[in-house]
N, C-alpha and C positions, 0 to 999 in steps of 0.2 A: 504494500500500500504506500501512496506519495501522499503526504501530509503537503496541506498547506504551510504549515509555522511548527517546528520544534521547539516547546520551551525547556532548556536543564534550568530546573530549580523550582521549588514549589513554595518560596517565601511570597510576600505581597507582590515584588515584581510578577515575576513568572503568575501566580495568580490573577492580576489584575490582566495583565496581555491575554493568558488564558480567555477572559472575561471577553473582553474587547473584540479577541480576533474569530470568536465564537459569535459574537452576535454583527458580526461581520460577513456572516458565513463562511469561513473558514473551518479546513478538517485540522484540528489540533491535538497536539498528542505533550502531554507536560511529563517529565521523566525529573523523580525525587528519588535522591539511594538513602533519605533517613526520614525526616517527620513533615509532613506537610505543615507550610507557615513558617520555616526557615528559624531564626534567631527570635521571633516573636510568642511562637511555640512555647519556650523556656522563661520570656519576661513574665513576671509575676504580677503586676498591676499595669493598665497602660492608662495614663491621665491625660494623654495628649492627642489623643486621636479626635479629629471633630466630629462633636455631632455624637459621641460618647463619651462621658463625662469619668467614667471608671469601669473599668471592666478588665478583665485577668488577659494575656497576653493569648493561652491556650483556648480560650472562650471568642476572643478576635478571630485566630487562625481557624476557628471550627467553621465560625462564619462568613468567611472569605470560602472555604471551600465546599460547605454546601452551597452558595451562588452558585459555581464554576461545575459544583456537580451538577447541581439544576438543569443547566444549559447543554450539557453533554458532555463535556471535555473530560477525554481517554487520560488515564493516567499510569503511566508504570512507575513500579516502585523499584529501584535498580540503579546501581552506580555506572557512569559512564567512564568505560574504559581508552576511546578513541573517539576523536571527531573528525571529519573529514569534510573540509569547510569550504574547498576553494574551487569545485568543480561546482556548475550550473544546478547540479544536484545534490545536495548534503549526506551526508550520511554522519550516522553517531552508532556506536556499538556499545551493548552494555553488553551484563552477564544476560540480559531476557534475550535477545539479540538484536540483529542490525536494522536500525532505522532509517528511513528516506524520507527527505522533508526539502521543500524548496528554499527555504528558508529559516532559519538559527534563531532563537533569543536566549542567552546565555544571560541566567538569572540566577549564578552558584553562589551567591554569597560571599562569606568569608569564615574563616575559623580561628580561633582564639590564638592568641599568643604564646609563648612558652618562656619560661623564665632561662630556660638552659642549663641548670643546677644539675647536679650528680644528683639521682636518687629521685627525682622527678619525676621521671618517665616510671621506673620500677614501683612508686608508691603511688600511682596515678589508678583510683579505685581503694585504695589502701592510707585516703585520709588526702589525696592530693585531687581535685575536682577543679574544673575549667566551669561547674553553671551549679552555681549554689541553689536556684530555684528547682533542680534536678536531685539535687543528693543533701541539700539541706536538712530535708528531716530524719535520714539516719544518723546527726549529729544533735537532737535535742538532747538537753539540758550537758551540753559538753563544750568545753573553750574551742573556738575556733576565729581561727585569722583568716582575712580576706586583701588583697594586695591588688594598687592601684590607686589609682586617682579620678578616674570619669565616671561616665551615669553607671555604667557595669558595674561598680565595686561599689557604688555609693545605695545603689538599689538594692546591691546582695547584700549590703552592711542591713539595711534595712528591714530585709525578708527575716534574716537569719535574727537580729534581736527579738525578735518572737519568737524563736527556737532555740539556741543555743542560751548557758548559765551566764558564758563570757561573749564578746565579742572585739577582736582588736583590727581599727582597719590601718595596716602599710601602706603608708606614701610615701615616694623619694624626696617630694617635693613640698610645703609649705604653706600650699593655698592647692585645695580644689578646683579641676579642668570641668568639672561636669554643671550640669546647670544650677541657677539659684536655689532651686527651689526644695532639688532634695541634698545641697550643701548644708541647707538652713534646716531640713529635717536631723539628717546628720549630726551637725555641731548642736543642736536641742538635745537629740541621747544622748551624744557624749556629754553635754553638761549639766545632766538631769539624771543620770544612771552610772555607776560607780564600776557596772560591770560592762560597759560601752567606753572604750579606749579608742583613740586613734593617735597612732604614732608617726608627727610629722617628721619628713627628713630622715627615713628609715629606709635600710635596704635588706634583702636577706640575704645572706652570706653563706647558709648551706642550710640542708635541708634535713633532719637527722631520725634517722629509724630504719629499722631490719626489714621487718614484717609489716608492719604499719606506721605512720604518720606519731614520732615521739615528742619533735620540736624544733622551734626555727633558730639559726644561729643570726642575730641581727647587729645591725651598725648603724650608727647612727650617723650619716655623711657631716655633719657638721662637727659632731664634737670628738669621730670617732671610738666613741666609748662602743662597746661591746657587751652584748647582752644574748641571754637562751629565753625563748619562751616556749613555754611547755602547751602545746595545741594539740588537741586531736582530728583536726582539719584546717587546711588551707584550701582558698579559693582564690583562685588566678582570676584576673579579670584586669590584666594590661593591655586589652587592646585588640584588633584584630587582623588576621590581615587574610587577603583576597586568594582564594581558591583557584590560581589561573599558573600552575606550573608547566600543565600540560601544554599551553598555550603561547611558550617561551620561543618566541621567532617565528612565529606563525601569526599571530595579532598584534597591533602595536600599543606595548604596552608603557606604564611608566614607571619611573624610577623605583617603587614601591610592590609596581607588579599590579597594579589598578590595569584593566581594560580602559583604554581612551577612543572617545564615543568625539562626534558631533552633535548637535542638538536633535537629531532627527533618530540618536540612538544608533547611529550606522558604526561599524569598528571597520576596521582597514580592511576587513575580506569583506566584498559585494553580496549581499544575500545573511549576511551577519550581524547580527543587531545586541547590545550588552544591556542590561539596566538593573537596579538595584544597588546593592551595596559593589560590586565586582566591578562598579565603573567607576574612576578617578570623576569626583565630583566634590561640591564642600560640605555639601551636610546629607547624612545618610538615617535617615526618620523613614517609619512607616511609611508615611502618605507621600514623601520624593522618591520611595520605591514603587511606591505605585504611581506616580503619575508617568516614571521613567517607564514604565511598565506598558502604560496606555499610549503611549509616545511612538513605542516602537511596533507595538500593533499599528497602528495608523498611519505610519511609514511605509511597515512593511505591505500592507494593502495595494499601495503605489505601487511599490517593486514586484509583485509579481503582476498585477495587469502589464506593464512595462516588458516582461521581459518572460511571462508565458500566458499572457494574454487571458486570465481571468482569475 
């Protein structure tokens, strides 16, 4: 079968194109290899979405994908192993197998950062977690540290004081990068609750346990004073970066490894279109994943009347 529009990724982008290129009459096929709803799936509250005032991130994603399933849009759930981007005709291969689509929207997101620490990787499940909103609650009533400075560490700080006895958030730096609004919830529990710490100007230094997650060895960048704190989890949350390695010399990408687009969503292969977070852009929020989303639907409509005539 020739699909009209391939989307990889089932976050708000990819859902939203989904949307668009469906009620566009288009045959579309969206290919997810883990949770439909992308990184929104795992947020715990969203306050920012218009038009809903609060609702859980998992409760959004459900409702973005009953739309999409309303309307028809085929879904495979499967990791995409190859793409093959640059002939008139696309093709993508996963483990389900080989797709054929006239045109691409590469909607992968991104994935977490890693600190690079010895011992990281082997205690990852073993008290070291990348999404507190995911394995938070196998840590109640137990100290746990959460590392970073933006809305991701400030939100999991947040989740997790509801769960956790202790909670300590690591920053390198001295002022919070993330928004007003939950800096000012933040610094309220830290200076209302005894068991809410944040440690400015802190780095971790290693990582300590066999079997499980024992304790962080930390530093203080200013005073270099050295300290252990005794946690039974850490939560990474520095940052993320773009799921495009397969894509190294084949799309043009930037310094960072971001997809770089045109306004119209196009990337430097004809018939390939990026949006979401995967695209070098400045602010990466639900609703400019989706608008990137409806963008490239709408584009893409052009391109194939253009160039196989419906």
């Amino acid at each position: 079968m020739l699909y009209d529009v391939i989307i990889v990724g089932g976050g708000p982008a990819g859902l939203t194109a989904s949307i668009y290129s469906i009620r566009a009459g288009k045959k579309v096929l969206l290919i997810e290899k883990m949770v439909i709803g992308g990184q929104v799936a795992y947020t715990t509250v969203v306050e920012n979405y218009p038009g809903i005032k609060k609702i859980t991130g998992g409760e959004l994603a459900e409702l973005m994908l009953d739309h999409a399933k309303s309307l028809g849009v085929e879904i495979v759930y499967s990791e995409v192993l190859d793409i093959q981007a640059k002939d008139k005709i696309k093709k993508v291969r996963t483990h389900e197998g080989t797709f054929e689509g006239k045109t691409i929207i590469l909607c992968l997101g991104a994935s977490a950062k890693q600190l690079n620490l010895p011992n990281e990787k082997k205690l990852l499940g073993r008290g070291i977690s990348y999404c507190a909103t995911c394995d938070g609650n196998l840590f109640k009533g137990k100290r746990v540290a959460i590392v970073g400075g933006g809305n991701s560490s400030l939100e999991d700080s947040i989740h997790l004081s509801g769960l956790a006895s202790e909670v300590y958030i690591i920053h390198r730096k001295d002022v919070f990068r993330g928004e007003n609004i939950l800096v000012n919830q933040v610094e309220t529990l830290a200076s209302k609750n005894n068991n809410f710490k944040i440690l400015y100007n802190t780095a971790i230094e290693e990582i300590v346990g066999e079997d499980k997650l024992e304790s962080l060895k930390l530093v203080n960048l200013i005073t270099k004073e050295r300290t252990t704190l005794d946690v039974d989890a850490l939560f990474i949350a520095i940052g993320r970066k773009p799921d495009t390695e397969m894509f190294a010399g084949e799309i043009e990408l930037d310094k960072n490894g971001y997809i770089i687009t045109n306004e119209r969503m196009e990337t430097s292969i004809p018939g390939v279109y990026a949006a979401g977070d995967v695209r070098k852009k400045q602010l990466r929020q639900i609703v400019t994943a989706e608008s990137d989303g409806a963008i490239a639907s709408i584009n893409i409509n052009d391109y194939i009347f253009k160039n196989f005539g419906s």
